[in-house]
C-alpha positions in Angstrom: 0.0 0.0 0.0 1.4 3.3 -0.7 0.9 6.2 1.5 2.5 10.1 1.5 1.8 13.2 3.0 -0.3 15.7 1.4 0.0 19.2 1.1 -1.4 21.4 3.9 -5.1 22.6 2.3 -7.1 25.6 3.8 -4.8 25.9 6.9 -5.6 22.0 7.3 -2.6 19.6 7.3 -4.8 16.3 5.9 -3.1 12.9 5.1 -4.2 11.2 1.1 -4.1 6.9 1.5 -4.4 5.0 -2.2 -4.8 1.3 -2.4 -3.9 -0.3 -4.8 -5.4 2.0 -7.6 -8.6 3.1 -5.3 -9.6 6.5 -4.9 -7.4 8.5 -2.4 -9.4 9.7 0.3 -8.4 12.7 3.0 -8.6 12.8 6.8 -8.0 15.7 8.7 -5.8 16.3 11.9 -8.2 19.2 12.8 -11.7 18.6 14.6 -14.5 20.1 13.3 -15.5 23.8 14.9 -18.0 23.4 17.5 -17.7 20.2 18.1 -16.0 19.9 21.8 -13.1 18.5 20.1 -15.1 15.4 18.4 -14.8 15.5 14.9 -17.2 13.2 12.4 -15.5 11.3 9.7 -16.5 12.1 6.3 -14.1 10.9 3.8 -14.8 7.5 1.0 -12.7 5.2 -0.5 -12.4 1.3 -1.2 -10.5 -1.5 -2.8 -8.7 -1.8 0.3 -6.3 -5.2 0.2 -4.5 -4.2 3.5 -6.3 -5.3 6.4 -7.8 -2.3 8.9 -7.4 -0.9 10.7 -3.5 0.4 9.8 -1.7 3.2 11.7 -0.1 6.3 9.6 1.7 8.7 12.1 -0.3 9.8 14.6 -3.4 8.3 13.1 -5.3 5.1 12.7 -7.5 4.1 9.8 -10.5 2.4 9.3 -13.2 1.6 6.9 -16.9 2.1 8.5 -20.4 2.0 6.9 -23.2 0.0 5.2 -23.8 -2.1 2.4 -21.2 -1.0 -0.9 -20.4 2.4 0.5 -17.0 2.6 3.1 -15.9 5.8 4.8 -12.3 6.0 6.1 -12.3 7.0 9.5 -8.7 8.4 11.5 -8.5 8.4 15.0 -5.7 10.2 16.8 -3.5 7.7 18.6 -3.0 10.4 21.8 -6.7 10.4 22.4 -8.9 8.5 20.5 -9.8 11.3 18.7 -12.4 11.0 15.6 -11.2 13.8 13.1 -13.0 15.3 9.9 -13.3 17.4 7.3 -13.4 21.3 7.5 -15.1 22.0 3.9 -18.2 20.8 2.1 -17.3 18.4 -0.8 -13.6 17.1 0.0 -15.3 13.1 0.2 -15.6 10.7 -2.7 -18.6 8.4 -2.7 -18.5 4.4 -3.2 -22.0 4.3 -5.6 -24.6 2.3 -4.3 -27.8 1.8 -5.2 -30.4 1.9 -2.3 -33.7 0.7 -3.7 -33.5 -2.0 -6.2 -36.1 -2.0 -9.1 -37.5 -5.5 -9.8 -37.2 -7.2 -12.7 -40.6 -7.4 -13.8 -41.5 -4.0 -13.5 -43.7 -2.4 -14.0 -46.4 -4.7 -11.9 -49.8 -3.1 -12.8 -50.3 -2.0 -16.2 -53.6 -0.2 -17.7 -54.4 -3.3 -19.6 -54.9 -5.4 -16.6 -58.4 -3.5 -15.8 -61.6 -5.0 -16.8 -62.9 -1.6 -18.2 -61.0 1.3 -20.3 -58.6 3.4 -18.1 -56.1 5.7 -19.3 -53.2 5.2 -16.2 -52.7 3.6 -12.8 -50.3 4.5 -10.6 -49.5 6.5 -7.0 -50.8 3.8 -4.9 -51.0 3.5 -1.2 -49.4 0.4 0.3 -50.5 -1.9 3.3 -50.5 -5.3 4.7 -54.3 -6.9 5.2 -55.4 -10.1 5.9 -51.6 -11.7 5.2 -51.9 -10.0 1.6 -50.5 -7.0 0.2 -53.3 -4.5 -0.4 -52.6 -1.5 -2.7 -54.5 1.0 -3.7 -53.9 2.5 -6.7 -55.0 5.6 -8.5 -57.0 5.0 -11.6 -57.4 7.5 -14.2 -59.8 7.2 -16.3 -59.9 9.0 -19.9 -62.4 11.3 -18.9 -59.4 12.6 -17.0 -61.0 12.0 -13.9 -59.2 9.9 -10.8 -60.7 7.7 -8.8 -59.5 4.3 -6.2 -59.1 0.9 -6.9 -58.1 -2.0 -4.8 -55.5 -4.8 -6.2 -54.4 -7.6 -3.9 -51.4 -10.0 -4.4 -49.9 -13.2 -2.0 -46.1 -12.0 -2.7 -46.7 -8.2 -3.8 -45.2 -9.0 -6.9 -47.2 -10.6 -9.3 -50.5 -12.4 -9.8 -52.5 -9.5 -8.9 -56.0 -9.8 -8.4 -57.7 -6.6 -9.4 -61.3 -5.2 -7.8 -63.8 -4.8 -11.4 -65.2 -1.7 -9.9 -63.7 1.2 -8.6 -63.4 0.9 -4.6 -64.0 3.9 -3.8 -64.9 6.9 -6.1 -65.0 10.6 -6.4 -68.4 12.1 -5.2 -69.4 14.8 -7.4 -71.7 16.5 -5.5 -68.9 17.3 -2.8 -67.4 20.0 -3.4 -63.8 18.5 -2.1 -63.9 15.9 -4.9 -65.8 17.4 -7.6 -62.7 16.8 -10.2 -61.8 13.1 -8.6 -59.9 12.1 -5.7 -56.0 11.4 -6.3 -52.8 9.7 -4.5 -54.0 7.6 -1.9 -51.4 7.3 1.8 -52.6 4.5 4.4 -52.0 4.6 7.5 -53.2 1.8 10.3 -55.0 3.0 13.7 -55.6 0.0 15.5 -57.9 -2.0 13.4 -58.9 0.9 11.4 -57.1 2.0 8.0 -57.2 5.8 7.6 -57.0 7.1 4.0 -55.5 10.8 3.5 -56.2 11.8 0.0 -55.8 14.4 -2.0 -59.5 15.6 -3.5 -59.5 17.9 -6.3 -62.1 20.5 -6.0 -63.0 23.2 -8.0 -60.6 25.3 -5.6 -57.6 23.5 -6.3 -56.0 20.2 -4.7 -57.0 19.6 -1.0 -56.2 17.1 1.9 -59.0 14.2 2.5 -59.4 12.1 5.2 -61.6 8.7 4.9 -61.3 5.7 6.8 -61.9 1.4 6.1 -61.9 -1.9 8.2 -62.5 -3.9 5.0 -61.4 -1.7 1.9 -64.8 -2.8 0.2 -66.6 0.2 2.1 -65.0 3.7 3.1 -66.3 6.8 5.1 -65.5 9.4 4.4 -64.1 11.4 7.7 -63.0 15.3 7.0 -61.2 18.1 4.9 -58.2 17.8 6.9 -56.6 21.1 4.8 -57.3 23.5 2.4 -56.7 24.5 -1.3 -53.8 24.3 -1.9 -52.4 21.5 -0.2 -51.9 17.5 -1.1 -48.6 14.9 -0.3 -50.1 14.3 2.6 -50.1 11.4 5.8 -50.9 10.6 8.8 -48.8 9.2 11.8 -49.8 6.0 13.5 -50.2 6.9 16.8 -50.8 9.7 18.7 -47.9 12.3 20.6 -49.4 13.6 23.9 -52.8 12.8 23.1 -52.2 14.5 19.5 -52.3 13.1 16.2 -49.7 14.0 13.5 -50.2 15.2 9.7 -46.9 15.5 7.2 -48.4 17.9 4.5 -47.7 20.4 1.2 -49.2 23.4 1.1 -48.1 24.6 -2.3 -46.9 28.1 -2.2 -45.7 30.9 -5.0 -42.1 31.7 -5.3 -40.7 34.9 -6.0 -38.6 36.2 -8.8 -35.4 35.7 -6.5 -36.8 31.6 -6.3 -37.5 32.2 -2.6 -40.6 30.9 -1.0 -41.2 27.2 -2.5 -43.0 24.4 -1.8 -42.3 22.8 1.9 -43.0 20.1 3.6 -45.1 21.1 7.0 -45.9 19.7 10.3 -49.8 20.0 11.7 -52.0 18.7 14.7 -55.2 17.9 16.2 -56.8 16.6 18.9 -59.8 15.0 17.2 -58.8 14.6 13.6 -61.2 17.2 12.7 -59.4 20.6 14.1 -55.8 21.5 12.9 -53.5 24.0 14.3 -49.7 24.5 15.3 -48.8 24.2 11.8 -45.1 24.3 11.2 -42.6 24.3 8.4 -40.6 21.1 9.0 -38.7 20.2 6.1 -37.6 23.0 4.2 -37.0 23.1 0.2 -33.7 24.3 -0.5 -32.9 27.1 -2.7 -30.4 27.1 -5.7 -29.2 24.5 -7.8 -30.3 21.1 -5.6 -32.0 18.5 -6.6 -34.5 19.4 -3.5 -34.8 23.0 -4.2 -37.5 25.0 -3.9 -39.9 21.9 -4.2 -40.3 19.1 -2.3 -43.1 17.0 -1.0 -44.0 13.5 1.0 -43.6 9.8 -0.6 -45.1 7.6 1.6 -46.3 7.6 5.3 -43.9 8.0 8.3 -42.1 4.4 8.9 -41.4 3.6 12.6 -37.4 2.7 12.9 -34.7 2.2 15.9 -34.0 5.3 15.7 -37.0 7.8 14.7 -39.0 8.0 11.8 -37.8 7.5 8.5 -39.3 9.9 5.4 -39.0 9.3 2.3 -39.8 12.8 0.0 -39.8 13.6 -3.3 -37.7 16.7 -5.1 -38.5 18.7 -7.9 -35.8 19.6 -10.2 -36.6 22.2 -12.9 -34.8 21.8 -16.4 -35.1 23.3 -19.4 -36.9 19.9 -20.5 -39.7 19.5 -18.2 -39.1 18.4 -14.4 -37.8 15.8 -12.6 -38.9 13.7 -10.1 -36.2 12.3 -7.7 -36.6 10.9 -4.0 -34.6 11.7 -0.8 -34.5 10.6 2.8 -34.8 12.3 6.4 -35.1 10.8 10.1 -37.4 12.2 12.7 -37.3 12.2 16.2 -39.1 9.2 17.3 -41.2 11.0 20.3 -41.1 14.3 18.5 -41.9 14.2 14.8 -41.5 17.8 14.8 -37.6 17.1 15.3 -35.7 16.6 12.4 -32.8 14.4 13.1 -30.8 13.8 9.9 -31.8 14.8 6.3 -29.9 13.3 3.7 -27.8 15.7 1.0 -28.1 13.6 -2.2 -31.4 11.6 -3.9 -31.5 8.1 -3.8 -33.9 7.0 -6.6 -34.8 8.7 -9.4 -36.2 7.8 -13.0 -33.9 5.9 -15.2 -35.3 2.5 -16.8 -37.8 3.4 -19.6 -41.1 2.8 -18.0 -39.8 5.6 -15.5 -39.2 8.4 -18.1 -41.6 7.9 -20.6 -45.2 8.3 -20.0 -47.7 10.4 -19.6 -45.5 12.8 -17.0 -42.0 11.3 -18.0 -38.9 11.4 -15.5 -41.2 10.5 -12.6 -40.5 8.2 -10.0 -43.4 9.0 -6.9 -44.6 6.6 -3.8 -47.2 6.7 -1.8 -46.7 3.7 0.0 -44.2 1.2 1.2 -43.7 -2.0 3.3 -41.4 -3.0 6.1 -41.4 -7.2 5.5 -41.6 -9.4 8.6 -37.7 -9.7 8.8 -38.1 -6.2 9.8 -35.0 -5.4 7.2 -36.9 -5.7 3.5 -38.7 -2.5 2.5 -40.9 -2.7 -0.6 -41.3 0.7 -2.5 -44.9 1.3 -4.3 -44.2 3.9 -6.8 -45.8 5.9 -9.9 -43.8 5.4 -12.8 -43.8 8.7 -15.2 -48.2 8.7 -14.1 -48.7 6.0 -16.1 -47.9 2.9 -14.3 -46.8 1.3 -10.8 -43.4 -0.6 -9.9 -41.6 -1.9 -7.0 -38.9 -1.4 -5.8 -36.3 -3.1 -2.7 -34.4 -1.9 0.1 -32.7 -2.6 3.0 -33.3 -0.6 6.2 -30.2 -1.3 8.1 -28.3 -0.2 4.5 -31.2 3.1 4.4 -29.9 4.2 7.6 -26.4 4.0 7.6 -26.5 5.5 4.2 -28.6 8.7 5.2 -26.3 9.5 8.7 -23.4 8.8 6.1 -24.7 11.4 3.8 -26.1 14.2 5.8 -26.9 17.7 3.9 -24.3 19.4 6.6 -21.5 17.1 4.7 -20.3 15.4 8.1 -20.9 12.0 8.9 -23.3 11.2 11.4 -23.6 8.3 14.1 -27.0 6.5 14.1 -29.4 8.6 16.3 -27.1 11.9 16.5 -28.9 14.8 15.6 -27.7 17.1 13.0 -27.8 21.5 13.8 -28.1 21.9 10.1 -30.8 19.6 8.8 -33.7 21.7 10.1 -32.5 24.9 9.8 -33.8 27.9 7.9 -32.8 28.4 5.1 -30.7 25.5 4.4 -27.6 27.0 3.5 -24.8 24.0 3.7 -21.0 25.0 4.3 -20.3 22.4 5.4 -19.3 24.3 8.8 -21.4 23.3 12.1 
């Protein structure tokens, strides 16, 4: 293995290790400002032949993270020191691939409805009666959306498909009176609540029905107002409180300030809404999250908070794009953003995901945690046209998003980042 001293950078005095032709990767003598001398490790390499961890100097090296992706960590010999980077961008990334698209994709087509229909797709997700239940967006070619339920023994294939629409737009509400869109199920006990976006003649709103059965469904309250929609419910309550993840959709200014957020509202009856909060904010500039972002599927209940999976909008001189990203919240405080990770981790790429009827678009509104509590199954739109599946593994999730942290430090599992809640986001990388 060969090993020499870098050059002192930005008043920094970092070491470069190569292995064997893999990328070099820097690790800094000084701990990060405002840290009480603890530094977090953010540097990447691999290819390593040499077991670790070695000793350089003053310094020890090892490799730590999930899955594909390793992160060189130094430790200073004289006191166990963990040391880091000082400026946003000096790590290299291992690629990996999160969530795995299966083969077969997509898994429900148009053609597999017993009447005419013009697209299915933004389904919600659940397990019922030892089956997986989605329920899937159906638009017709009037234009107009309604619900339909699809069952399956694997969640992969042989899907058996309800002939009539499970649960349809009301016309003479006023909340639905252009159909009812983009289903998110959350379980209550033994009742199912449905948050849905209606479109009324005002613009998109935020539904709320409920089901025991998914053959009937009542319809509950308007849990927002035009214009609002990306929206779920928590499964529990906090303090006697329940929780609602929502997206107002707001008008930005000619400087592109303002945006779409995601925000943070509760009630005590499920009926009456207040102490609404912004709680993940878009970022401004050239991000893939900026200035737009909204919520994939419901809140998912990990070791260490809740995971969120949200969707980016990136504006191109083509059309837009559709990409996904992750955040924790605190697990007793939702309104506690822990960790918020920096890049996407799924966007449209195979065919069925960027051509359609609204190409380059990948959007979930439901997912899955399998009973080996480790498989998560992705229910996504592809381009509005159809819905796929896709794989992941929530140890791997995890690790990745306190590995990749908007601040550009590497976190440890349940730490909680200063920067991934503030207002505006603007990353230096500095705490």
């Amino acid at each position: 293995m060969k090993l020499f001293q870098a050059p002192v950078v930005g008043g920094n005095n970092p070491c470069a290790c190569y292995a064997k032709g893999a990328a070099p990767a820097l690790c800094w003598k000084a701990g990060l400002p405002g840290s009480s001398g603890r530094g977090l490790a953010g540097s990447h390499t691999a290819g390593f032949s040499q077991e670790l961890p070695f000793k350089v100097g003053p310094f020890y090296f090892r490799l730590v993270g999930p899955g594909d992706v390793a992160h060189v960590r130094c430790i200073r010999e004289a006191c166990g020191q963990e040391t880091g980077p000082d400026t946003w961008g000096a790590s290299m990334q291992v690629k990996q691939q999160l969530f795995r698209r299966y083969d077969d994709n997509p898994i429900l087509v148009p053609g597999q409805w017993s009447h005419t229909v013009n697209a299915v797709f933004n389904a919600g997700a659940v397990t019922f009666e030892g089956e997986t239940l989605l329920l899937v967006r159906v638009e017709d070619r009037s234009g107009i959306s309604h619900l339909s339920v699809a069952r399956s023994s694997d969640g992969y294939t042989n899907w058996r498909i309800e002939p009539e629409p499970s649960f349809q737009m009301d016309p003479g509400r006023y909340e639905e009176a252009w159909g009812i869109e983009d289903p998110r199920i959350t379980q209550c006990g033994d009742e199912y609540m449905v948050v849905y976006t209606g479109y009324s003649r005002g613009g998109p709103l935020v539904c709320l029905a409920s089901t025991r059965d998914f053959r009937t469904f009542e319809r509950r309250s308007t849990l927002m107002p035009p214009d609002d929609k990306d929206a779920a419910l928590f499964p529990c309550q906090f303090d006697g409180r329940w929780a609602l993840l929502h997206r107002p959709s707001s008008s930005m200014d000619l400087a592109g300030r303002v945006g779409a957020q995601i925000w943070l509202s509760w009630s005590p009856d499920l009926r009456h809404w207040g102490d609404h909060t912004i709680l993940v904010h878009a970022r401004r500039g050239g991000w893939w999250d900026a200035n737009k972002i909204g919520l994939g599927p419901p809140p998912l209940l990990t070791e260490y908070g809740w995971l969120i999976l949200y969707h980016g909008v990136r504006t191109t001189v083509a059309g837009s794009i559709y990409r996904l990203g992750i955040a924790m919240l605190d697990r007793d405080n939702p309104g506690l953003v822990l960790v918020r990770g920096n890049e996407w981790v799924f966007g449209p790429e195979s065919e069925y995901e960027r051509s359609g009827d609204v190409p380059d678009v990948v959007f979930p509104c439901g997912w899955i945690l399998e009973d080996d509590r480790r498989t998560v199954r992705l229910y996504y739109g592809a381009a509005d046209t159809t819905v796929c599946v896709a794989t992941g593994d929530l140890g791997e999730i995890i690790g990745y998003l306190y590995h990749h942290c908007i601040c550009g430090h590497l976190h440890e599992p349940g730490e909680r980042c200063p920067v991934a809640a503030s207002e505006p986001v603007e990353v230096t990388g500095n705490f």
